[in-house]
VODO-500979 format. One record per residue: x, y, z of N, C-alpha, C in turn. Coordinates in nm, 4 decimals. Each point is the difference from the previous one (the first is absolute). Example, Ala and Ser with C-alpha at 12.3 -4.5 7.8 and 13.67 -1.06 7.14 Angstrom:
BEGIN
[[1.3190; -0.5690; 0.7800]; [-0.0890; 0.1190; 0.0000]; [0.0900; 0.1200; 0.0000]]
[[-0.0350; 0.1050; -0.0720]; [0.0820; 0.1190; 0.0060]; [-0.0770; 0.1090; 0.0730]]
This chain:
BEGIN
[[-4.9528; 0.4566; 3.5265]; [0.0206; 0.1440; 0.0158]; [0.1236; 0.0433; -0.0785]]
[[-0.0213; 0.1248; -0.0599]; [0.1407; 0.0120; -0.0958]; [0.1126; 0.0516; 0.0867]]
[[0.1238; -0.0157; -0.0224]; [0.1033; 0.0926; 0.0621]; [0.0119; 0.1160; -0.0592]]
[[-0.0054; 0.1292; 0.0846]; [0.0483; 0.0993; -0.0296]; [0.1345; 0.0656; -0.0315]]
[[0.0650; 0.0618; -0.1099]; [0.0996; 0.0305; 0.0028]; [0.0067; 0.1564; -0.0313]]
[[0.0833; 0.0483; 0.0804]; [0.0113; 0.1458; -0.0030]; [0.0663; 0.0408; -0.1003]]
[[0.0036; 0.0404; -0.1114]; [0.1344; 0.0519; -0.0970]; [0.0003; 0.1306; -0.0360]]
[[-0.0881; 0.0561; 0.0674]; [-0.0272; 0.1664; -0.0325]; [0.1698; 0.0370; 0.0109]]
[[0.0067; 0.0878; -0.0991]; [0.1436; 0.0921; 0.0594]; [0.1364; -0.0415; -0.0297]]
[[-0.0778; -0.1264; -0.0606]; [0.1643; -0.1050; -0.0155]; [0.0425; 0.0681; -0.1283]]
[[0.1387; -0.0495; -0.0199]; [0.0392; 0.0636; -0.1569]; [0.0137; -0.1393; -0.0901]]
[[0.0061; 0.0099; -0.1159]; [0.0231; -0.1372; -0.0734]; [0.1068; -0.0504; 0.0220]]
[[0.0390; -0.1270; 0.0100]; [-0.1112; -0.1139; 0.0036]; [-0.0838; -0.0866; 0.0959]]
[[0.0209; 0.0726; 0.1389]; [-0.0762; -0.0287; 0.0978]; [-0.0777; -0.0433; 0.0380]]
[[-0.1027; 0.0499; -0.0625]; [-0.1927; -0.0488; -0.0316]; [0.0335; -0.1172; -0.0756]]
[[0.0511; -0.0396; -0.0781]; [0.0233; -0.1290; -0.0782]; [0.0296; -0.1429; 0.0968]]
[[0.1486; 0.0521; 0.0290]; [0.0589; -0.0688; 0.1153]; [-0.0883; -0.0587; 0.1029]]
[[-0.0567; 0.1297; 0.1026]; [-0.1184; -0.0798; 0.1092]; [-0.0825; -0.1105; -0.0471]]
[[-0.0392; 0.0803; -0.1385]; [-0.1501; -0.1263; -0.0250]; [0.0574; -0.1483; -0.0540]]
[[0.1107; 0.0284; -0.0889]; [0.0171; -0.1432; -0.0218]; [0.0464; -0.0714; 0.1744]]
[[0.0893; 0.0579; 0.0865]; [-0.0145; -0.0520; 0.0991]; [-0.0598; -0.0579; 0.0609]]
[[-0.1632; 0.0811; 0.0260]; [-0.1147; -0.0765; 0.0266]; [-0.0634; -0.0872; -0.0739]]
[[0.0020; 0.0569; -0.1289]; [-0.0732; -0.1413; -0.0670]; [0.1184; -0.1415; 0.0029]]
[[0.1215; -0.0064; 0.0416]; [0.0137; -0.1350; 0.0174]; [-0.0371; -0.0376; 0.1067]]
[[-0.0635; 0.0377; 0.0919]; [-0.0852; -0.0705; 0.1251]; [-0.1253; 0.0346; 0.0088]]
[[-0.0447; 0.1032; -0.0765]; [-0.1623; 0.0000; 0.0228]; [-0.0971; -0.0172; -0.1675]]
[[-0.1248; -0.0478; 0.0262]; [-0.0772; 0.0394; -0.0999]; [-0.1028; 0.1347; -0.0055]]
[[0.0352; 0.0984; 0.0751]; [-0.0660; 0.0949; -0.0169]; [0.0441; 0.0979; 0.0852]]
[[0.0279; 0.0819; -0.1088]; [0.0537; 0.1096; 0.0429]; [-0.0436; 0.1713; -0.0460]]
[[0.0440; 0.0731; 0.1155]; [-0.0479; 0.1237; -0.0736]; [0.1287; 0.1067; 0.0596]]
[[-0.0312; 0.0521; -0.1270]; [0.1665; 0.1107; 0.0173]; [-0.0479; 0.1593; -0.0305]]
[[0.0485; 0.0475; 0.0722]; [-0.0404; 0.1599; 0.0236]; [0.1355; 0.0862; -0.0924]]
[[-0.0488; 0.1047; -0.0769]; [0.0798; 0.0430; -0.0241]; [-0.0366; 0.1495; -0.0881]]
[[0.1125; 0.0714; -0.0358]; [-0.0627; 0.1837; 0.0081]; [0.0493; 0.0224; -0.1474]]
[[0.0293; -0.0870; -0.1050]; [0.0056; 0.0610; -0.1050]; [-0.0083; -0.1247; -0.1294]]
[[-0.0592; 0.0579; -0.0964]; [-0.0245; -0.0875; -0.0847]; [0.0810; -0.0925; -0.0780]]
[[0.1216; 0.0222; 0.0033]; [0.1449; -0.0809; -0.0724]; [0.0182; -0.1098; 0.1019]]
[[-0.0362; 0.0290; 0.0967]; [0.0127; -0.1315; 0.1243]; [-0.1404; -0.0898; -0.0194]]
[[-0.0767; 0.0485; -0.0627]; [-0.1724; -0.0727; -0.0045]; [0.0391; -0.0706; -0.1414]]
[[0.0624; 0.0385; -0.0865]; [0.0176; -0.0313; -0.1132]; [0.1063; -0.1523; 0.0118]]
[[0.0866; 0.0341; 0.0213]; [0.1497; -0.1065; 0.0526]; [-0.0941; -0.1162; 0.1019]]
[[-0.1149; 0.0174; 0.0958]; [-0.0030; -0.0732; 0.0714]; [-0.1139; -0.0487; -0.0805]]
[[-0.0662; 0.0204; -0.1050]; [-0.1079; -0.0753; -0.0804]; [0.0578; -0.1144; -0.0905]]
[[0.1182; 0.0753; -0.0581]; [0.0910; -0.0849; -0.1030]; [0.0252; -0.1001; 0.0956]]
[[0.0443; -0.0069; 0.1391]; [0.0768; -0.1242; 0.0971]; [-0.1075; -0.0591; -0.0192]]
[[-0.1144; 0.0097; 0.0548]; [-0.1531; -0.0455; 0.0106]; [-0.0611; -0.1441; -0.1485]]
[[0.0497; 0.1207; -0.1021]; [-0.0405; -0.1116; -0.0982]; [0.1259; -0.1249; -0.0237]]
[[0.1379; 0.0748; -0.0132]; [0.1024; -0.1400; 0.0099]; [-0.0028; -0.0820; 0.0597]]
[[-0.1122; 0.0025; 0.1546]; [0.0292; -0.1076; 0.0485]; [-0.1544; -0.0486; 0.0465]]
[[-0.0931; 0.0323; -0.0941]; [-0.1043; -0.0841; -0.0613]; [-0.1113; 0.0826; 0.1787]]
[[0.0037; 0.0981; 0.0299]; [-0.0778; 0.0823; 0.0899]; [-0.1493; 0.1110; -0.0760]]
[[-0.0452; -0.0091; 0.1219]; [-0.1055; 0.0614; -0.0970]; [0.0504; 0.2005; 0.1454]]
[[-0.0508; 0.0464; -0.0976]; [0.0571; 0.1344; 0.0745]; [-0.1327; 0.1068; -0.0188]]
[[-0.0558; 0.0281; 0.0932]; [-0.1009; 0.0895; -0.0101]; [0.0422; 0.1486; 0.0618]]
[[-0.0157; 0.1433; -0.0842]; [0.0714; 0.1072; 0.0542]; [-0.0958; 0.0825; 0.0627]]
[[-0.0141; 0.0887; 0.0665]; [-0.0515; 0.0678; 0.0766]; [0.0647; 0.1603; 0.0586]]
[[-0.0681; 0.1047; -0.0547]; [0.0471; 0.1298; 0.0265]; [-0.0307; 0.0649; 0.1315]]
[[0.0572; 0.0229; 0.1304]; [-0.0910; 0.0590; 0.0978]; [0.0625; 0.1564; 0.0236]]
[[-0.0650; 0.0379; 0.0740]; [0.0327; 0.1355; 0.0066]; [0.1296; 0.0797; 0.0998]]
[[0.0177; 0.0943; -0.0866]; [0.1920; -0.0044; 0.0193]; [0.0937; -0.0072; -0.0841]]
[[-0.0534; -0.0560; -0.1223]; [0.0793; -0.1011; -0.0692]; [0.0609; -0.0797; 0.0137]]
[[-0.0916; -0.1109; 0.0734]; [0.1059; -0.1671; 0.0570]; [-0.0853; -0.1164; -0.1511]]
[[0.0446; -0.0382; -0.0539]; [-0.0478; -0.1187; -0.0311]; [-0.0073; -0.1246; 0.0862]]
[[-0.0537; -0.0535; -0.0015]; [-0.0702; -0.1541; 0.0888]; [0.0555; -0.1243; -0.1307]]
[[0.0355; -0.0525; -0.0420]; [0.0479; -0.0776; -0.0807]; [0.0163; -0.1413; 0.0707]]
[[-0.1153; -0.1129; 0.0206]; [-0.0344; -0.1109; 0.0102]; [0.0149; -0.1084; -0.0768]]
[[0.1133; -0.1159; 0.0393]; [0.0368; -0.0991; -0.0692]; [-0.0305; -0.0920; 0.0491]]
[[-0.0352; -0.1210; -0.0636]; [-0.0381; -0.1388; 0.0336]; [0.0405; -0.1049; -0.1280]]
[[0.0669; -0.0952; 0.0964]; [0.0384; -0.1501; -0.0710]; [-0.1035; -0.0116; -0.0317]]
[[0.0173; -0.0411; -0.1457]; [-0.0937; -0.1413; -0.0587]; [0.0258; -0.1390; 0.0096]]
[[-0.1035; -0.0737; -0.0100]; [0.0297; -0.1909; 0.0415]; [0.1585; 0.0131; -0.0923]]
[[0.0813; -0.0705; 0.0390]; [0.1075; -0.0507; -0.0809]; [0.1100; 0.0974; -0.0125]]
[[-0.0185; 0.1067; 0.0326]; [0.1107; 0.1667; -0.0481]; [0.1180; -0.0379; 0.1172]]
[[0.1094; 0.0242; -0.0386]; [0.1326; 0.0356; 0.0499]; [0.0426; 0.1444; -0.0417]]
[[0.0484; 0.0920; 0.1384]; [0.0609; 0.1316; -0.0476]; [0.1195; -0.0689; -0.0925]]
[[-0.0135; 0.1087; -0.0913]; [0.1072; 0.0011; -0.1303]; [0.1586; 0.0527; 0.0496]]
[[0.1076; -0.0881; -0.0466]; [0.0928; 0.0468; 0.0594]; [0.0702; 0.1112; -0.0761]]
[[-0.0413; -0.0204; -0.1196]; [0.0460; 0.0839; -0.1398]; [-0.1267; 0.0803; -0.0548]]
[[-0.0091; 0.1222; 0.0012]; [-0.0759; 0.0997; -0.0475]; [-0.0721; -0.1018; -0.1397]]
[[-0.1495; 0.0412; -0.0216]; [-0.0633; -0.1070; -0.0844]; [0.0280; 0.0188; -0.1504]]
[[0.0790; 0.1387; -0.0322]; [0.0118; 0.0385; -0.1427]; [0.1405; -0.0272; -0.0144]]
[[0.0716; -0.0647; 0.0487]; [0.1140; -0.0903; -0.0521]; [-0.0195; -0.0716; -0.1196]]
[[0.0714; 0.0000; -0.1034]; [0.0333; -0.0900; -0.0829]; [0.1547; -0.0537; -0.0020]]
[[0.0293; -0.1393; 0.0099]; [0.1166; -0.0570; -0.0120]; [-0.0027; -0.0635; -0.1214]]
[[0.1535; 0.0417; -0.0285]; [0.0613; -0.0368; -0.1292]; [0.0422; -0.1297; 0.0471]]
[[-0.0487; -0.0897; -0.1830]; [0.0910; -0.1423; 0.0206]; [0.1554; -0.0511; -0.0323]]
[[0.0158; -0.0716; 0.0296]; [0.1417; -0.0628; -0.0468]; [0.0997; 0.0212; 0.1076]]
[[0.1098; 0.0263; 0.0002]; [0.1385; 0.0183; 0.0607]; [-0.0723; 0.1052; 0.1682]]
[[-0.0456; 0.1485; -0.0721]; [-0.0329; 0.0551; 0.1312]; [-0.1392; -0.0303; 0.0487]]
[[0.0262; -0.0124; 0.1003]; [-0.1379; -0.0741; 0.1354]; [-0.1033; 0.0695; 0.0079]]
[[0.0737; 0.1597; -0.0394]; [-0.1622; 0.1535; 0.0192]; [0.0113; 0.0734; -0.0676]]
[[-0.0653; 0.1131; 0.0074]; [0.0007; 0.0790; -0.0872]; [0.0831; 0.0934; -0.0906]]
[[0.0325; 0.0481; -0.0516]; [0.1010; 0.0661; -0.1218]; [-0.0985; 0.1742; 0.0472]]
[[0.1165; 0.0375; 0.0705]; [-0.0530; 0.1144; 0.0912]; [0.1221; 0.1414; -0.0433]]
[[-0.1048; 0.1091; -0.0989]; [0.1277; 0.1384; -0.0705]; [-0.0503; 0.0781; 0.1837]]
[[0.0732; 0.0974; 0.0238]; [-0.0146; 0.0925; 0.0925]; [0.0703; 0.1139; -0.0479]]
[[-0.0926; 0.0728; -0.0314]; [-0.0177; 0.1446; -0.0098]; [0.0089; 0.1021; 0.1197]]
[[0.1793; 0.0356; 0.0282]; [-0.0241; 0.0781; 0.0976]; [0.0467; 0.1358; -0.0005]]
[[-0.0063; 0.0531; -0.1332]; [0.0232; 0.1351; -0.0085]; [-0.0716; 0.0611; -0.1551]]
[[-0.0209; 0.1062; 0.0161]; [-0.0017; 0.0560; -0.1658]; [0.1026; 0.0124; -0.0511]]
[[0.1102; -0.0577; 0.0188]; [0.1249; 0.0249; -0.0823]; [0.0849; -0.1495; -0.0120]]
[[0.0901; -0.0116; -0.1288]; [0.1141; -0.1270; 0.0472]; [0.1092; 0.0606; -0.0339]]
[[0.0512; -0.0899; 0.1234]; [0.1798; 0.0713; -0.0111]; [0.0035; 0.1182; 0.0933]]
[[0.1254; -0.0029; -0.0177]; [0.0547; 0.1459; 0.0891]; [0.0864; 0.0676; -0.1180]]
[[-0.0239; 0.0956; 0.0063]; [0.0742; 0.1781; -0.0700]; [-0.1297; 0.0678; -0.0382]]
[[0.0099; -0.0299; -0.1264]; [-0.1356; 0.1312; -0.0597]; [-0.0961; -0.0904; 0.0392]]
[[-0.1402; 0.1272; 0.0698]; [-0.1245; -0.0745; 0.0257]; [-0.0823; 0.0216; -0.1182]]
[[0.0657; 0.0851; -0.1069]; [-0.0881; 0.0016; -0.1119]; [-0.0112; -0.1058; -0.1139]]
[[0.1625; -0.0153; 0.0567]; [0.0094; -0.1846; -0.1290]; [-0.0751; -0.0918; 0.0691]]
[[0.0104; 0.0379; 0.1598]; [-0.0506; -0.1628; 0.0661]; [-0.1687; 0.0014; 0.0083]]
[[-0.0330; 0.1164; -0.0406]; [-0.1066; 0.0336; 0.0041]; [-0.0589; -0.0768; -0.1311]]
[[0.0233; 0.0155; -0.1198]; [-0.0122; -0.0593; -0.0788]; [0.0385; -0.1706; -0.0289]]
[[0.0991; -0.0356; 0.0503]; [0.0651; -0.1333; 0.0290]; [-0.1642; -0.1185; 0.0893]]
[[-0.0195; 0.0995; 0.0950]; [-0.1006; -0.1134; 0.0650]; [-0.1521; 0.0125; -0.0484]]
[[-0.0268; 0.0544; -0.1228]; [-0.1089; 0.0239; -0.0721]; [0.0475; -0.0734; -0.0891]]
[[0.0858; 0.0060; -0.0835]; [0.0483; -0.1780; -0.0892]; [0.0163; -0.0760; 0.0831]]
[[-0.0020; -0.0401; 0.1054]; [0.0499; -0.1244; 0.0624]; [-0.1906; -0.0463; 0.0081]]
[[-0.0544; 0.0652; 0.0709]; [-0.1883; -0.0199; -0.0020]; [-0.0156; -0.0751; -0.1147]]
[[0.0205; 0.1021; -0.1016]; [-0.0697; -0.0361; -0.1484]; [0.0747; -0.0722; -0.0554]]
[[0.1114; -0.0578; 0.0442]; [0.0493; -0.0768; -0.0933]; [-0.0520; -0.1653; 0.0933]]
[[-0.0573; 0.0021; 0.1364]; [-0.0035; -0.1022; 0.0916]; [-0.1136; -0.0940; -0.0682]]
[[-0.1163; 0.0990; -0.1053]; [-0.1047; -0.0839; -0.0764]; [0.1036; -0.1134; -0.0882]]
[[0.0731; 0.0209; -0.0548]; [0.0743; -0.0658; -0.1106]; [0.0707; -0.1169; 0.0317]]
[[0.0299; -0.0018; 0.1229]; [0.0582; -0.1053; 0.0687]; [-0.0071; -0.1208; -0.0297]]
[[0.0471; -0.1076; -0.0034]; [-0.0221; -0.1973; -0.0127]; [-0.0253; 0.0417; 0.1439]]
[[0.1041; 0.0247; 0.1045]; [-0.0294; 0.0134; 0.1365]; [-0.0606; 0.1073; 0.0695]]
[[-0.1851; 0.0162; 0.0420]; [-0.0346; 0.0894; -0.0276]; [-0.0404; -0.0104; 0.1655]]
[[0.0183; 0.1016; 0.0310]; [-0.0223; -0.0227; 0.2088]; [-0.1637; -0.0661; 0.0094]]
[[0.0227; -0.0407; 0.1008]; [-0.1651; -0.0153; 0.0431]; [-0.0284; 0.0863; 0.0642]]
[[0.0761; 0.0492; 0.1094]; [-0.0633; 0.1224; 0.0692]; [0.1415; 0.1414; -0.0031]]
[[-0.0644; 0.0961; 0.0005]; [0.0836; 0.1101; -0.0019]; [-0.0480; 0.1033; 0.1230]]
[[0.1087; 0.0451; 0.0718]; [-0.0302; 0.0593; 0.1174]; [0.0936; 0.1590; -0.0126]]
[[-0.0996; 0.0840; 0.0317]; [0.0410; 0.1534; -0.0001]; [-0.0043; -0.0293; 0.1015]]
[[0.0858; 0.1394; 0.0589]; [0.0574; 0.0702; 0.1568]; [0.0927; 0.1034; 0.0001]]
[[-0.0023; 0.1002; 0.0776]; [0.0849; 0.0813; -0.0074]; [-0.0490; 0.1116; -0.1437]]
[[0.0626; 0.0469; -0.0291]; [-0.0341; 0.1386; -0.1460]; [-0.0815; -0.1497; -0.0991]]
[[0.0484; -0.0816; 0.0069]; [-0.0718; -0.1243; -0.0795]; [-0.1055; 0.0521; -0.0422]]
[[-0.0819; -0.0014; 0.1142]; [-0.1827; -0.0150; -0.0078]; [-0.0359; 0.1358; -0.1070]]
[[0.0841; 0.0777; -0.0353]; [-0.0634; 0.1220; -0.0385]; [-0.0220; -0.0595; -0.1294]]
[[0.0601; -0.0781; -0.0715]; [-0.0475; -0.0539; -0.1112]; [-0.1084; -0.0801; -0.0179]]
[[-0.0513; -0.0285; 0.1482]; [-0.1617; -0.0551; -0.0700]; [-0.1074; 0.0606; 0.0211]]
[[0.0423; 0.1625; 0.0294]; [-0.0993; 0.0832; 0.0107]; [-0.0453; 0.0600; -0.1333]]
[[-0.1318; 0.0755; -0.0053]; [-0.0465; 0.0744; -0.1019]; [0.1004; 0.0827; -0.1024]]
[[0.0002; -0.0105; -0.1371]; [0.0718; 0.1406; -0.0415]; [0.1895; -0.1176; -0.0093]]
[[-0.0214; -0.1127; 0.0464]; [0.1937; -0.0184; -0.0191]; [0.0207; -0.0160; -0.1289]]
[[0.0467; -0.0749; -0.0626]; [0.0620; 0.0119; -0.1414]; [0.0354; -0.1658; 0.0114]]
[[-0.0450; -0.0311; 0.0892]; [0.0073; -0.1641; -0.0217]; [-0.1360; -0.0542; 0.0751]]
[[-0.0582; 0.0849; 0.0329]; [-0.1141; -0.0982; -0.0359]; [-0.0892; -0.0641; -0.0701]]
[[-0.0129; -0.0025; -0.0895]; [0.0011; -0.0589; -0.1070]; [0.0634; -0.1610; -0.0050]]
[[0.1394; -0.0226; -0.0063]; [0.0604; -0.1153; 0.0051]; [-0.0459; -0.0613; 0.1318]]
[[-0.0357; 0.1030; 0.1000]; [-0.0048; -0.1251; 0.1285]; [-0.1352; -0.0247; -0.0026]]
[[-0.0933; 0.0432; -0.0578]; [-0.1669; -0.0342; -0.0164]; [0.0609; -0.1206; -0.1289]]
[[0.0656; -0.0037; -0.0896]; [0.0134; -0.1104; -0.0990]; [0.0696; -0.1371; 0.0943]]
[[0.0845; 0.0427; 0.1217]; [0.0487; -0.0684; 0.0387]; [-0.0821; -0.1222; 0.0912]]
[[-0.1170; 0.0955; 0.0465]; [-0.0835; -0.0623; 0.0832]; [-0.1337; -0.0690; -0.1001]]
[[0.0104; 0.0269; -0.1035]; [-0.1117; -0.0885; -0.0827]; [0.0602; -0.1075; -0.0802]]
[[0.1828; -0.0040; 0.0497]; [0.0279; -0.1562; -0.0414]; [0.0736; -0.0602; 0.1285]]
[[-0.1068; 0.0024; 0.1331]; [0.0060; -0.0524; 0.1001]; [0.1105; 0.0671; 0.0831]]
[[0.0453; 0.0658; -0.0104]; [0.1201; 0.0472; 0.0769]; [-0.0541; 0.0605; 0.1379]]
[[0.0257; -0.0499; 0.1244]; [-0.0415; 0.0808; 0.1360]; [0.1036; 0.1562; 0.0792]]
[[-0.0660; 0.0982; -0.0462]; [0.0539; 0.1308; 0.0526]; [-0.0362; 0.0151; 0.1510]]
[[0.0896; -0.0077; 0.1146]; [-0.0336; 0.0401; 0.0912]; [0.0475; 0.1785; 0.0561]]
[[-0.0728; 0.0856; 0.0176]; [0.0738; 0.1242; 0.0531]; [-0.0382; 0.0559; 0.1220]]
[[0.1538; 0.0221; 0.0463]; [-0.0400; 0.0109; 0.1771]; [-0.0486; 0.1256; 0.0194]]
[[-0.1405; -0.0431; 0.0757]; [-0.0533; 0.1400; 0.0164]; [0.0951; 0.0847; 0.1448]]
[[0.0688; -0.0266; 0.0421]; [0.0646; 0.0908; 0.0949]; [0.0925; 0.0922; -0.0468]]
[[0.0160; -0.0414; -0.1614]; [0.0454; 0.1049; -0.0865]; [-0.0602; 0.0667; -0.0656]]
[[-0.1074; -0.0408; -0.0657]; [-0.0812; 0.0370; -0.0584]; [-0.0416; 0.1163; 0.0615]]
[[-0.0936; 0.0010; 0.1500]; [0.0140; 0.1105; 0.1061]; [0.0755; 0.0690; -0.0304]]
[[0.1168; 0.0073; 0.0454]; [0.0996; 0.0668; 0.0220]; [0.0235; 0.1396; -0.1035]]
[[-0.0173; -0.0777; -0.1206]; [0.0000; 0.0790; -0.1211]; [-0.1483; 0.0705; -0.0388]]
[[-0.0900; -0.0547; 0.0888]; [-0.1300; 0.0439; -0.0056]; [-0.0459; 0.0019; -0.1720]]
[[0.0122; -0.1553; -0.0101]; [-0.0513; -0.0291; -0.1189]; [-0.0989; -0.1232; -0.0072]]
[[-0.0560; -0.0873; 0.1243]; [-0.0729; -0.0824; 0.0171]; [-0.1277; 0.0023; -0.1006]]
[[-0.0574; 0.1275; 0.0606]; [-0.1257; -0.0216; -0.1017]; [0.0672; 0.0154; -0.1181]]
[[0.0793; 0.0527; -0.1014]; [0.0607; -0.0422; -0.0953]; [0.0369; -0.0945; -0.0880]]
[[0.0617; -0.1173; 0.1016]; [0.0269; -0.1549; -0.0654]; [-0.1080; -0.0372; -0.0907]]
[[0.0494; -0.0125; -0.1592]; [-0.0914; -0.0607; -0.0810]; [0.0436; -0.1195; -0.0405]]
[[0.1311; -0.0308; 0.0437]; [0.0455; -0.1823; -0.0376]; [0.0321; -0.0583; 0.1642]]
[[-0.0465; -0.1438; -0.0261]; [0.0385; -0.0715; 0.1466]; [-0.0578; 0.0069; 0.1069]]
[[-0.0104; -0.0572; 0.0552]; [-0.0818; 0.0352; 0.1321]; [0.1043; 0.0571; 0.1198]]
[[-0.0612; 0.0930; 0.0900]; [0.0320; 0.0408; 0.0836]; [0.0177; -0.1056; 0.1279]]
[[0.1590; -0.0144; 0.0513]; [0.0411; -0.0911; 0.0459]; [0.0314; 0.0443; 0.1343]]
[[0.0921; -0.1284; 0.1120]; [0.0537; 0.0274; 0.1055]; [0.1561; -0.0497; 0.0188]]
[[0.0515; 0.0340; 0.0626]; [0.1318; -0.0824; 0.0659]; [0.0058; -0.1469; 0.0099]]
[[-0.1456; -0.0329; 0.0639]; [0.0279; -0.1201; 0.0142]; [-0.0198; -0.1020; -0.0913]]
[[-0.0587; 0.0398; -0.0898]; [-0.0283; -0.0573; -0.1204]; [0.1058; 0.0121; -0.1046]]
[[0.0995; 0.0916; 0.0153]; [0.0854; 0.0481; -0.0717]; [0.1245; -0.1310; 0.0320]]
[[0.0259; 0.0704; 0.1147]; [0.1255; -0.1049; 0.1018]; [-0.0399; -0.1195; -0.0266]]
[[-0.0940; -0.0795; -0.0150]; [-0.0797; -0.1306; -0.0232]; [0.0530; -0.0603; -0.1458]]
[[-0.1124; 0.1046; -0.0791]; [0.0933; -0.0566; -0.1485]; [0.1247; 0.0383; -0.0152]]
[[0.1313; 0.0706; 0.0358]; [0.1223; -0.0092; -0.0289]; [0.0395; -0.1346; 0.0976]]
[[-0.0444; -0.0486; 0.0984]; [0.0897; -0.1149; 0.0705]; [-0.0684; -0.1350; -0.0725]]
[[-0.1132; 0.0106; -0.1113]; [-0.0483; -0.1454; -0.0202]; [0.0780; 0.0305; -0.1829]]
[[0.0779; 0.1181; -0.0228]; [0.0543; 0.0216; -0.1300]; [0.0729; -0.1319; -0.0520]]
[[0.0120; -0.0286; -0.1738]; [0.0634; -0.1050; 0.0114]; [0.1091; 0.0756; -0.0920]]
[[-0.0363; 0.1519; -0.0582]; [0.1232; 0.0819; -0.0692]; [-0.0902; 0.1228; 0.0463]]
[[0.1331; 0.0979; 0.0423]; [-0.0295; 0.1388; 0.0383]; [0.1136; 0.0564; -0.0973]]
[[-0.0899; 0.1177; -0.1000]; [0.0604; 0.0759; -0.0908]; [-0.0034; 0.1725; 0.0469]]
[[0.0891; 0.0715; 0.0211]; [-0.0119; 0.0801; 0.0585]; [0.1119; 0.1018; -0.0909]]
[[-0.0332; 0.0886; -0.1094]; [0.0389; 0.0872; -0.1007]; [0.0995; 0.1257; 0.0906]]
């Protein structure tokens, strides 16, 4: 019988949290929940840790989102789109993008400052594996930025963009995001503590 988990209502990263909870003691589980960024985050957990996840719309707007171990699967302790860098650091080579601007005085220089810092991040010997918006961040991987461009180049030479959708919201630019996938906290908080360099402009 599956366990039920309630996550309607929760805010991110909540819905994440419960289910990996349960999936380290159960093989089947089903998680309730009222919006699609939580169905999304809990599919990504689903495949990192080798689950098969079947979704389900009922009326109300609850999704039904059903997970089950496969022979051999362990929940993933590290989000599955990690890439770790070799040599000296242990994980990943992690930029964080947390404003549209660098520096403090003029926001018009810094405005410009963290649009060379993007485009100059392709050019790199040391080129991040994953890059995380938050905060005014995310507005740059929406439609219409002036760097998207570099972060779509960034992501077709493997680079992982995560952007937190609780900003994204906020700014009411979700459906917007055209680079990176739409992310959570806990996935966020996750890859900065398994970081093996955090670059932060």
């Amino acid at each position: 019988m599956s366990e039920i988990i309630n996550a309607k209502g929760l805010a991110c990263p909540q819905p994440v949290i419960l289910t990996k909870k349960a999936l380290d003691s159960q093989n089947d589980v089903t998680v309730l929940v009222d919006n699609t960024t939580a169905v999304e985050n809990i599919k990504r957990l689903a495949s990192s840790s080798g689950c098969s996840a079947e979704v389900a719309e009922e009326p109300g707007g609850i999704y039904k989102i059903r997970l089950k171990k496969q022979a051999g699967a362990a929940v993933a302790d590290a989000p599955g789109y990690l890439s770790c860098s070799t040599g000296a650091n242990p994980g990943p080579n992690v930029f964080v993008i947390s404003s549209d601007t660098m520096g403090k005085g003029s926001d018009e220089l810094g405005s410009l400052l963290i649009k060379a810092f993007i485009h100059t991040a392709i050019e790199l010997e040391n080129r991040p594996d994953v890059m995380i918006f938050y905060n005014t961040g995310v507005k740059f991987t929406a439609q219409g930025s002036d760097t998207l461009d570099d972060l779509k180049n960034l992501e077709a030479r493997g680079v992982k963009i995560l952007v937190c959708g609780t900003c994204a919201n906020f700014f009411n630019i979700k459906e917007k995001v055209a680079a990176g996938i739409v992310s959570n906290m806990y996935d966020i908080a996750d890859t900065l503590s398994r970081a093996g360099r955090i670059v932060q402009p």
